[in-house]
MIVEX-21872 format. One record per atom (N, C-alpha, C): x, y, z; residue in one letter. Coordinates in steps of 0.1 Angstrom, whole numbers, plus 5000, padded with zeros to 4 digits. Layout:
! MIVEX-21872
XYZA...
//
This chain:
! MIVEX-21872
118410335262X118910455267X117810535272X117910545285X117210635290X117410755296X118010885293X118611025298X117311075306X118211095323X116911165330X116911305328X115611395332X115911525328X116811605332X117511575341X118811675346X119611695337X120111595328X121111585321X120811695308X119411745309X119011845295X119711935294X119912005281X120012125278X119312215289X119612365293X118412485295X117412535286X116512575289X115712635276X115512775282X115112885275X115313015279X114013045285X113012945294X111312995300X110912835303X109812895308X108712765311X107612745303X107812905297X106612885285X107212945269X106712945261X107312975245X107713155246X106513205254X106413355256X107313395265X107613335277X109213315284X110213355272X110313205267X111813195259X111613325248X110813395246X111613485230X111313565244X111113625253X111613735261X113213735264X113113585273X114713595272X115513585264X115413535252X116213585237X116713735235X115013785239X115413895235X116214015239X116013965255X117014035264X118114035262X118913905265X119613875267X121013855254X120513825239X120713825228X119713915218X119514005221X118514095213X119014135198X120614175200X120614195186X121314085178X121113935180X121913805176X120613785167X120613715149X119313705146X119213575153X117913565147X116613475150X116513415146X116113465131X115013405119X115413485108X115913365097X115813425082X115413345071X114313365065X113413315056X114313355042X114513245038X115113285024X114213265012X113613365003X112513384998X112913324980X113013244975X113013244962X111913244952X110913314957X109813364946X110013454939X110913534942X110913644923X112913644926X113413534930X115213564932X115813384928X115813364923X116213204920X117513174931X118313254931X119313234945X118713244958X118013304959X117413334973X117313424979X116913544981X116613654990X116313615001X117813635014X117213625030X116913735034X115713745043X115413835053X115613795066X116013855073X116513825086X116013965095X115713845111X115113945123X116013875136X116214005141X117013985156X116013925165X116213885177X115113855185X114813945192X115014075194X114414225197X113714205185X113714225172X113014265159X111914185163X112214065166X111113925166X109913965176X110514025186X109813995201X108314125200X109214225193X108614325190X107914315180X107514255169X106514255152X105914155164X106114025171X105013965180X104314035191X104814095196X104114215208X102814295200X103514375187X102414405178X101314365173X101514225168X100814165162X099614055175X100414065187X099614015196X098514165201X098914215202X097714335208X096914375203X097114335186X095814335177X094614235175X095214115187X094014025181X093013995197X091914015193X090813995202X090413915204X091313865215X091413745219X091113755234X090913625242X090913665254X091313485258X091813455270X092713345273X092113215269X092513135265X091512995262X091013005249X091413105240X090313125227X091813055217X091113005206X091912965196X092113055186X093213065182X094213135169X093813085160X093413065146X093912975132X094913045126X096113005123X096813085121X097213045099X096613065094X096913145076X097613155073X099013095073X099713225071X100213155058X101313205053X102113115040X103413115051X104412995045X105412985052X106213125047X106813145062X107413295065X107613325072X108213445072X108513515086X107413535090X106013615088X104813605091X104213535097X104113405095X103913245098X104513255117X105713285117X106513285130X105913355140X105613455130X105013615140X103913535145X103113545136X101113525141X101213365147X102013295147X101813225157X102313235170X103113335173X104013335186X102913435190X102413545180X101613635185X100113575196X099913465184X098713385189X098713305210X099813305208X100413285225X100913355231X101113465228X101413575234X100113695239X099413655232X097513735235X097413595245X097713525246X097213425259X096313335253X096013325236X095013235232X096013115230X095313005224X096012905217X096512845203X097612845196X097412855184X096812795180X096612735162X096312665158X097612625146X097912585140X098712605131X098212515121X098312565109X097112545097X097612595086X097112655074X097512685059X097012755057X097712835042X096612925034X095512825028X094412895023X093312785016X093712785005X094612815001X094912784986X095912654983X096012574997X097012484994X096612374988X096812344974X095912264964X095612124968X094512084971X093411964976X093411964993X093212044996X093312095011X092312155013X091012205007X090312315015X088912235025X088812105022X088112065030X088612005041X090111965045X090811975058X090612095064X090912215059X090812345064X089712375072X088912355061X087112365067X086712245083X087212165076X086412065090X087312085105X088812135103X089712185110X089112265118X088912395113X088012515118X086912515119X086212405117X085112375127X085112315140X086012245139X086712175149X087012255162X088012335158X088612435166X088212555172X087012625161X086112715164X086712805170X087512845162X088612945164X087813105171X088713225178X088113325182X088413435175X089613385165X090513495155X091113425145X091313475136X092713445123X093713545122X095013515124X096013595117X096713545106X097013585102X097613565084X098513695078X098813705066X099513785059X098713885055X099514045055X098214135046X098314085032X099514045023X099013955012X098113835012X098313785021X097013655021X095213715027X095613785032X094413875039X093213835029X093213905017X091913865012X091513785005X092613635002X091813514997X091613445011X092113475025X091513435037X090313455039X089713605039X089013625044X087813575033X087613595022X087113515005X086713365009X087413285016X087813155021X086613125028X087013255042X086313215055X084813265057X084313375042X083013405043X082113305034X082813205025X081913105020X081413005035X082212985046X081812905055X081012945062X080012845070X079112885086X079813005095X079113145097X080213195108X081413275104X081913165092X083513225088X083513395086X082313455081X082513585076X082613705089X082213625100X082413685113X083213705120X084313635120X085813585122X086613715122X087213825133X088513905130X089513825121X090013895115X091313855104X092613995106X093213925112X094414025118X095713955109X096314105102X097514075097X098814065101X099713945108X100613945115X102114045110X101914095098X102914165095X102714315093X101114335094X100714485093X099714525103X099914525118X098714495130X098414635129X097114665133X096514775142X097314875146X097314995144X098515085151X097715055167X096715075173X096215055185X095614925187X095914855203X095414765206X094614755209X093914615206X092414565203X091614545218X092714575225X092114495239X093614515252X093114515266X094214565273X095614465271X096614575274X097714505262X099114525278X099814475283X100214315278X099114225284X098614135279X097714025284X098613935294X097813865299X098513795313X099613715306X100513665315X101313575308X100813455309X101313315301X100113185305X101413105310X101013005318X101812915327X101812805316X103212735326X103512605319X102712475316X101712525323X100612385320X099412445309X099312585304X098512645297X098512545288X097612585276X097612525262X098212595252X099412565247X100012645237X099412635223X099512525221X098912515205X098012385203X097012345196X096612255191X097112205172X097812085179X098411975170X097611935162X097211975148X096111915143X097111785133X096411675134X097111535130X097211565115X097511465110X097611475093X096711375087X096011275097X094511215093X095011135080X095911045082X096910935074X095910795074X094910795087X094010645086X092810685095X092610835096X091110865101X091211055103X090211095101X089911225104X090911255112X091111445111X092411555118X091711545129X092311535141X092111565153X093111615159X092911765170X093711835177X094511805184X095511755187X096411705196X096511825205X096411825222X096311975232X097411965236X098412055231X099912055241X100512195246X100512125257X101112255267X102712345261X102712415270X104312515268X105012365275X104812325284X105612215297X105912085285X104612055276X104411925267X105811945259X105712105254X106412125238X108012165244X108012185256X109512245261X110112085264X109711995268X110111915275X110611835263X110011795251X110411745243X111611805236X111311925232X112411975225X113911955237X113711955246X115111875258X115711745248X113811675249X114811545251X115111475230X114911625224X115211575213X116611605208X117311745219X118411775216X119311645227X119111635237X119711575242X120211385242X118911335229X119011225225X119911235211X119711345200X120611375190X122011375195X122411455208X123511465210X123911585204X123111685199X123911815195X124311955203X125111955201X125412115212X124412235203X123512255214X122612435210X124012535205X124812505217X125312675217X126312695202X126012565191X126312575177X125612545167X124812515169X123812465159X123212595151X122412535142X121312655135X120012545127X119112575128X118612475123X118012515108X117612425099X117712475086X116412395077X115412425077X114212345076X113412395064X113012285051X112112365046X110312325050X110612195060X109212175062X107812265067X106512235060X105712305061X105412355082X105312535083X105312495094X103612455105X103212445095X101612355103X102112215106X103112145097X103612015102X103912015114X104011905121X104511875139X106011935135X106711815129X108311835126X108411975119X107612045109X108312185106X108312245118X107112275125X106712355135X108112345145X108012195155X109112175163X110412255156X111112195148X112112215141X112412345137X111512415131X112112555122X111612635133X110712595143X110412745152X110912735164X109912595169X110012565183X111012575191X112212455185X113312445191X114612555192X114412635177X115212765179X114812825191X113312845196X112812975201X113312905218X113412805218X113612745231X114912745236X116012725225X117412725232X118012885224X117312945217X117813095215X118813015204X118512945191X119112935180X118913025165X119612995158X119313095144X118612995134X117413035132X116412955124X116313005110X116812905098X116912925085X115812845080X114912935071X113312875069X113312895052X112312815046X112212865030X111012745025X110112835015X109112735015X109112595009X108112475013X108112405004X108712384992X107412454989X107312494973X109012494964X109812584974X111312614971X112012504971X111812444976X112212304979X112212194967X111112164963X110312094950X110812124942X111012254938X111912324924X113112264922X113312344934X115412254933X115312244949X115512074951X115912064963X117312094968X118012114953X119712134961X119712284969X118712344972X118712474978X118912454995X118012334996X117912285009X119512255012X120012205004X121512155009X122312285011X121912374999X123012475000X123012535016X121812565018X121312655032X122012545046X122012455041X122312335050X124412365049X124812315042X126312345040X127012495043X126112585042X126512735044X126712765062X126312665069X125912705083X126712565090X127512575092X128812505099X127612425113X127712345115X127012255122X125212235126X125012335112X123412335109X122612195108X121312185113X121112035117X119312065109X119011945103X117612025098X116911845099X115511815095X114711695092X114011695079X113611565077X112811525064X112411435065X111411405058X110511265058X111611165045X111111045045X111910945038X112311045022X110911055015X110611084999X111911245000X112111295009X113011375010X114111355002X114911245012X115811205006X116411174991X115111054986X115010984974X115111134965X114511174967X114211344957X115611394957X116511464968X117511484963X118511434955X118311274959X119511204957X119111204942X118211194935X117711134920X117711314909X117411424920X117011524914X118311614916X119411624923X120111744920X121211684913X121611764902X122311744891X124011744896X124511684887X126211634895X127211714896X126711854887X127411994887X127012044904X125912034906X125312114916X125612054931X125811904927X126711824940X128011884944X128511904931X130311914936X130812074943X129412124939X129412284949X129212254965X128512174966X128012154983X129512124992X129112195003X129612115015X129112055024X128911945028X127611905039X128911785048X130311835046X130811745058X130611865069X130411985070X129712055086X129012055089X127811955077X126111965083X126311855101X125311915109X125411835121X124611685120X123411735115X122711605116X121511635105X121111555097X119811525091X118711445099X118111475107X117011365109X116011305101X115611175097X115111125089X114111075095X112411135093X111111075103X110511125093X109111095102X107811125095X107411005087X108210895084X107310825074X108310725077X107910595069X108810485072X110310505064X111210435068X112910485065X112910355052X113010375041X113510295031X115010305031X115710165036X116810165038X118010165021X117310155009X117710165000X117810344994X116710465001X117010544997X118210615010X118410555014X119410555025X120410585018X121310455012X122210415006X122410514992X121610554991X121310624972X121610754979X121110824989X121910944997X122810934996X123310875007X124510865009X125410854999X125610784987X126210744976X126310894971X125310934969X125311084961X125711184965X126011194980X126311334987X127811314988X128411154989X129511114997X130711184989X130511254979X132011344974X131411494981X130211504984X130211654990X130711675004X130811565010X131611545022X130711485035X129311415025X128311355040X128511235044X128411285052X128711085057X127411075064X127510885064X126010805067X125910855086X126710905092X126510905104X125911055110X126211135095X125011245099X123811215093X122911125091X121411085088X121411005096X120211055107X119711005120X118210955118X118210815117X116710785120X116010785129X114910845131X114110905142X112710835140X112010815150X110210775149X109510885162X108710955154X107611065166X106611055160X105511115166X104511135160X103711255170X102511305165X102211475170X101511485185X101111315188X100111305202X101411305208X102811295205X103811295219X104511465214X104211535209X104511665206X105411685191X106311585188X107211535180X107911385177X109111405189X110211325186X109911225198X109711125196X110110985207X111710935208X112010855199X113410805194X114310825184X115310845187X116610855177X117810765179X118510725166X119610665168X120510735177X121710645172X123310795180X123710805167X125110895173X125410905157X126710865151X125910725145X126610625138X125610545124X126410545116X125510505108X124410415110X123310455102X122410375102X122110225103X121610175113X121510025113X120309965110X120609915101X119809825091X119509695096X118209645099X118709505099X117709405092X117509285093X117109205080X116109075090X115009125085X114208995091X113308935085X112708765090X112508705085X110608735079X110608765067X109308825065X108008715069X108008625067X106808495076X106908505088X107808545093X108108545113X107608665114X107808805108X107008915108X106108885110X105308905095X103608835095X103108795106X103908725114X103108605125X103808675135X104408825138X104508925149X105908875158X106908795152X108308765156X109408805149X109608885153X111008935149X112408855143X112408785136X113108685138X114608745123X116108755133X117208835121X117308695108X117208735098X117808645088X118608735078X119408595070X120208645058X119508695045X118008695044X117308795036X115908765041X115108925037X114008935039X113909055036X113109115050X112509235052X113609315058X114209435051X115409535058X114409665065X115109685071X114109825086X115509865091X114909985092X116010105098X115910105111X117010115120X116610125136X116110255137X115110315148X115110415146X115510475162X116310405172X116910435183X116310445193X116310475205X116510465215X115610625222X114910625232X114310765238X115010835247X115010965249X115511045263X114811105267X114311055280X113311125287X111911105284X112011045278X110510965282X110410795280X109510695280X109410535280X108510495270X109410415262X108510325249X108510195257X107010115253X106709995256X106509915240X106309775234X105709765230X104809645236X103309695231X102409605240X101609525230X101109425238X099909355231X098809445230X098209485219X097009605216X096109535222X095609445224X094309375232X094309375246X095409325249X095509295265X096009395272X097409485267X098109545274X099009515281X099709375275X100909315283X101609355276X103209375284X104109475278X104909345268X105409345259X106009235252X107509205248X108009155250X109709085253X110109125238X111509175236X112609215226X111909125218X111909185206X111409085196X110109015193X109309075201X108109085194X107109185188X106909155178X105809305173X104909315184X104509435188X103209495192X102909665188X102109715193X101609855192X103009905198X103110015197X104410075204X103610185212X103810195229X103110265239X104310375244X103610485243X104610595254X104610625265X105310705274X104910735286X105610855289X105610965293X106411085291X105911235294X106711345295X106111455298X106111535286X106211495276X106011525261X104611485254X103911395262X102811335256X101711455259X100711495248X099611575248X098811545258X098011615263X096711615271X095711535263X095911535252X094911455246X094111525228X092711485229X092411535218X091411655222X091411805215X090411885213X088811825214X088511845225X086911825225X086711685223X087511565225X087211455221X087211355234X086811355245X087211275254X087111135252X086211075247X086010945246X087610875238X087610965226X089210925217X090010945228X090611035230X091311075242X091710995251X090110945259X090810855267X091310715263X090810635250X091010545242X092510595239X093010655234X094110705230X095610715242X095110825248X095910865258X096010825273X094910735274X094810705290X095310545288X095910475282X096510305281X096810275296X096710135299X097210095311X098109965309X099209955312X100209835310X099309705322X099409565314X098909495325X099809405328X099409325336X101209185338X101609225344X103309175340X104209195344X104809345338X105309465345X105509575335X107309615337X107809515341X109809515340X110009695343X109409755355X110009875362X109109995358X108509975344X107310085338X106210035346X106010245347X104510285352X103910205347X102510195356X101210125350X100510215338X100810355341X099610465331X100110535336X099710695328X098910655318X099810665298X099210545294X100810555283X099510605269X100510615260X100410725250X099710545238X098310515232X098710395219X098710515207X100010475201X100610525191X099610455178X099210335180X098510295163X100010255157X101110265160X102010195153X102510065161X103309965152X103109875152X104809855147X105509765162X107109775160X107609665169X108709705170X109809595184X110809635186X111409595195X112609625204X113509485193X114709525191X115909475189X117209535190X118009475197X119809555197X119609665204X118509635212X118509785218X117509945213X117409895205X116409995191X115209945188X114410045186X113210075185X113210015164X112409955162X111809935148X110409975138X110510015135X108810035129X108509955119X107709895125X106809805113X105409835104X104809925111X103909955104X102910025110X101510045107X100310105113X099410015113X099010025120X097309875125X096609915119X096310025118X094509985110X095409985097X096010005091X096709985078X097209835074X097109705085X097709615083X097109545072X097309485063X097309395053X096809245061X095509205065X095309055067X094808955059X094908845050X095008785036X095008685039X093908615039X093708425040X094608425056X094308455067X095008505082X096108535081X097108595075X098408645074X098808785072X099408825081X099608975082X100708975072X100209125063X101209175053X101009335058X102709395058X102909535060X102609575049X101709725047X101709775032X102609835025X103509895034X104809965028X105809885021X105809755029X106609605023X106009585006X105009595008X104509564999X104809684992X104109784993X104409884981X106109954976X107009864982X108309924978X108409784970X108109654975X108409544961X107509594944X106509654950X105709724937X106509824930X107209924933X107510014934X109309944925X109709834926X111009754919X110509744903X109209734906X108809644894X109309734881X109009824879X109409924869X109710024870X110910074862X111510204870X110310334869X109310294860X108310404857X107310444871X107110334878X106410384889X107410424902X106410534908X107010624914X107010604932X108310584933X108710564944X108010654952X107510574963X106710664977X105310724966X105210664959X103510714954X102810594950X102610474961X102210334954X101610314971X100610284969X099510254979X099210104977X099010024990X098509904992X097109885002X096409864995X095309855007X094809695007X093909705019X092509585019X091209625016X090709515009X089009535010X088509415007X087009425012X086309295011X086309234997X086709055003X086808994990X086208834997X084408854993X084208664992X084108645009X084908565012X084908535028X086108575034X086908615028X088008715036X088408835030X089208905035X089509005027X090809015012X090809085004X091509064996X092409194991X093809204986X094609314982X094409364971X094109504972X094409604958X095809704962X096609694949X097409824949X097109934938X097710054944X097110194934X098410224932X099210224921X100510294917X100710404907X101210484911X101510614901X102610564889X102410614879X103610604870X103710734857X105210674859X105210804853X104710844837X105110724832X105110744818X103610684813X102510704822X101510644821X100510634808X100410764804X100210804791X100710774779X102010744777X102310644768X102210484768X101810444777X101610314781X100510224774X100310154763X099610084752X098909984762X098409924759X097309824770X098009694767X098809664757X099309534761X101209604769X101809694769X102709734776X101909744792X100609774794X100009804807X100009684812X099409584800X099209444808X100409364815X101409334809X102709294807X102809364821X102809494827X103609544836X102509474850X101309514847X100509454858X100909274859X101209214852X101309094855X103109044865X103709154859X105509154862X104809204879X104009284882X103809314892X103109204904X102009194896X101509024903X102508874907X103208904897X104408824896X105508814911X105708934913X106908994920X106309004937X105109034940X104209024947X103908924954X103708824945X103608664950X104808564955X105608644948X107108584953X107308604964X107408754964X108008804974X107408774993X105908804986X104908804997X104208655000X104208594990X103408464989X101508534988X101608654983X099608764982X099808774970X098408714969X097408734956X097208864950X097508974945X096609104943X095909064938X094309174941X093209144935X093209214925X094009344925X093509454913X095309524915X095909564903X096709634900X096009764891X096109894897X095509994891X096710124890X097410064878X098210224872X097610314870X098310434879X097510534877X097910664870X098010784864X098710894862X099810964877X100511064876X101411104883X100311204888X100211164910X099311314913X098111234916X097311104915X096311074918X095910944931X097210924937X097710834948X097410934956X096310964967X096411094981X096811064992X097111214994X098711195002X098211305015X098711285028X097811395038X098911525032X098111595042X098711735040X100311745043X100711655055X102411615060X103111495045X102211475038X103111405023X102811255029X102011225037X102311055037X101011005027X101110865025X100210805016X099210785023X098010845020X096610805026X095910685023X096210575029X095910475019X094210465019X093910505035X092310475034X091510595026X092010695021X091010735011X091310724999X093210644994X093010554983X091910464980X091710374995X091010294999X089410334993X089110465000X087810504992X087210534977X088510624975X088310654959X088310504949X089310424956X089010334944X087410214948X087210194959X085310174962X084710234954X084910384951X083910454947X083410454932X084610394924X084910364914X085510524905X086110554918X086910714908X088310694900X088810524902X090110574893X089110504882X088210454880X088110364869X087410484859X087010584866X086410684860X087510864850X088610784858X089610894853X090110824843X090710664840X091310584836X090410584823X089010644822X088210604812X088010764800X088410784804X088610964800X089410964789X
//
């Protein structure tokens, strides 16, 4: 499926600072934005702003910061209304945002730090409550103590500089996308107003949902690609009502997320896989039968690989609150194309089952057991290849390669990085290329195939598992680990490589829960059930099975499993050093 852009939605500008003008005009007193606050209200306290309210606390909070065009934002904030402000404020002074965290977000402050060095920001806005552990933050650093710190909810009664600042065009730089550094250092992804408008088209227009009903309903962090797009972007672009609430709220009782979801008659929201699994295991069967989620519009399911089993355990668990499998949309994006690449339609999820040795050896081949993978659909408005990573031959249905983009969603590239950049962003198809441009295409570092028409994800390359010459996916792997005992914790089980002898050899790092009770011959017993299951399954040796406590498997700041600084800590000999305590 390929939708050309005519077929899109409208969006309200050409640039982000466009659309909340025309919001505001036009629907000034319809809200906007309501943050529902459960830190001192267990139900929820919403606050809500019109897009006059909106347009205006950003007007303010833009004329306070001394900025001048081309300068970067870091934007502090906690998730919130504030959060919305100081970054719309941050493009509205004509700089560029940044979108980033408080420093208090626990094992985060040296992303922060190398982030903003990175970016070399010309301001911070943040909260006047966050104000002074920011500012505490930013004078331990080089420079940081020099830094204006402008409060996006309490600005300057006078402006810092002449006020209204130019407006920035559609090819400006709106924000830098800083990655979540899942298999190498955060790098700035550069995307325009043109980058971030164009996608959000072709994310509504491949979902299939009507704007002029929707609301979107998100608790994801908004420094994430997917919070950001999702809880700000896409409201601010088709003039929708954005229901926001932190993390944090989330983790406590995820049935909050449903409730806010079921309250809003064709409300459409995203989550990564562990999402799912969490609600379906954590909200209690009293608190199910309160939901309504047959008016939710759509769940999109990205960010991480789709376990087709916590699919099923959804579904199963919502299916008396009235969800059906055809509102959970499997989706694959990632931040160098702004967001969203592909989505299914909306029909249940298609599963399908291949042969795991034909994998390994990069053929897709359907069997009656194996390997199950979620489709993750089809693009609109822009072009997936998958290619040979070596050569750059585009590669026929059914075979693994890199998966290549092509599109007006794809970034300019990386902050200050040209060499990455053009390794990255400048690909060229060679061969034969079946009607695709030659360049310049997007290498994703993921690793998939075309079948039935649908896009698959298999994995990440530098993450691949290679073992006496045979490719092993690590996620494959770490969900047969992850069977072994119900004590280890789903989506917290890492698979890596490392040097072993004359080839390389497999370690896995598993969380569990009950780790602490666990006797050394109950330890042993489990590590061998796991060796066991592993060899079956995969025909791989593990070299080392390392149970770990709950919390010591690292995870980027977007929740995915870091495996390469699993990979580190356990080189370094840091779990053998916790494990000995």
């Amino acid at each position: 499926m390929y939708l050309a852009p005519e077929s899109f939605p409208a969006v309200g500008g050409t640039t982000l600072t466009e659309c909340l003008r025309h919001w505001a005009a036009v629907a000034g007193d319809e809200p906007a934005l309501t943050f529902a606050d459960y830190s001192a209200d267990r139900e929820g306290r919403q606050r809500t702003l019109t897009w006059q309210q909106l347009r205006q606390r950003v007007d303010a909070a833009a004329a306070s910061l001394p900025v001048q065009p081309g300068d970067r934002v870091a934007v502090l904030c906690p998730q919130g209304i504030g959060y919305v402000v100081g970054f719309l404020a941050a493009i509205t002074a004509g700089a560029a945002a940044v979108p980033l965290f408080e420093p208090g977000l626990p094992g985060h402050a040296g992303r922060l730090t190398s982030v903003l060095a990175d970016c070399a920001p010309a301001a911070v806005v943040t909260t006047a409550a966050a104000k002074g552990a920011v500012g505490e933050f930013l004078a331990g650093r080089p420079g940081g103590g020099d830094l204006p710190v402008v409060a996006a909810d309490r600005p300057d009664a006078e402006p810092s500089r002449s006020w209204p600042g130019p407006a920035p065009a559609p090819d400006d730089v709106a924000y830098l996308q800083y990655t979540s550094g899942s298999t190498r250092s955060p790098a700035g992804v550069v995307l325009t107003h043109a980058n971030v408008l164009a996608n959000v088209t072709q994310a509504v227009t491949g979902l299939g949902l009507d704007p002029r009903e929707a609301t979107t309903v998100s608790w994801l962090p908004l420094f994430h690609d997917m919070g950001l797009v999702l809880g700000l972007i896409t409201p601010l672009a088709l003039g929708l009502r954005s229901v926001l609430m932190d993390p944090l709220a989330f983790i406590e009782r995820p049935v909050r997320w449903l409730e806010l979801l079921g309250d809003r008659p064709g409300a459409w929201s995203a989550a990564p896989n562990f999402a799912f699994h969490y609600c379906a295991t954590r909200v209690r069967e009293t608190d199910r039968a309160r939901l309504r989620l047959g008016r939710v519009g759509a769940i999109i399911n990205g960010a991480e690989p789709i376990n087709p089993d916590v699919l099923d355990r959804f579904h199963a668990a919502f299916a008396g609150a009235g969800y059906r499998p055809e509102q959970t949309r499997p989706s694959y994006g990632l931040a160098e194309a702004t967001v969203f690449v592909t989505t299914g339609p909306a029909a249940a999820p298609r599963v399908g089952v291949f042969d795991r040795a034909a994998l390994g050896d990069g053929a897709a081949e359907p069997a009656g057991e194996g390997v199950r993978l979620v489709a993750c659909g089809a693009p609109a408005g822009q072009r997936v290849a998958v290619a040979d990573p070596a050569t750059g031959i585009a590669l026929p249905d059914g075979s693994v390669g890199e998966i290549w983009i092509h599109g007006p969603n794809v970034g300019a590239g990386y902050w200050q990085k040209p060499l990455e950049s053009e390794e990255t962003f400048g690909a060229r198809l060679s061969g034969e290329r079946g009607g695709r441009p030659e360049g310049p295409w997007l290498r994703t570092g993921d690793l998939g195939f075309h079948h039935g028409g649908e896009l698959y994800i298999a994995g990440r390359i530098k993450d691949l598992l290679i073992v006496d010459g045979r490719n092993h996916y690590p996620q494959d792997v770490e969900a047969t680990v992850a069977s072994a005992d119900r004590g280890i914790r789903p989506g917290s089980v890492a698979a890596f490589a490392v040097a072993g002898g004359e080839t390389e050899s497999a370690v896995v790092v598993a969380e569990h829960r009950g780790h602490g009770e666990l006797d050394e011959a109950g330890e042993r017993d489990l590590v061998a059930a796991v060796r066991r299951l592993v060899s079956d399954a995969h025909g791989l040796a593990l070299r080392e099975v390392v149970l770990v406590p709950a919390g010591l498997v690292p995870r980027t700041s977007s929740g995915k499993i870091a495996r390469g600084a699993c990979r580190d800590r356990y080189l370094e000999g840091d779990y053998g050093k916790v494990l000995a305590r």
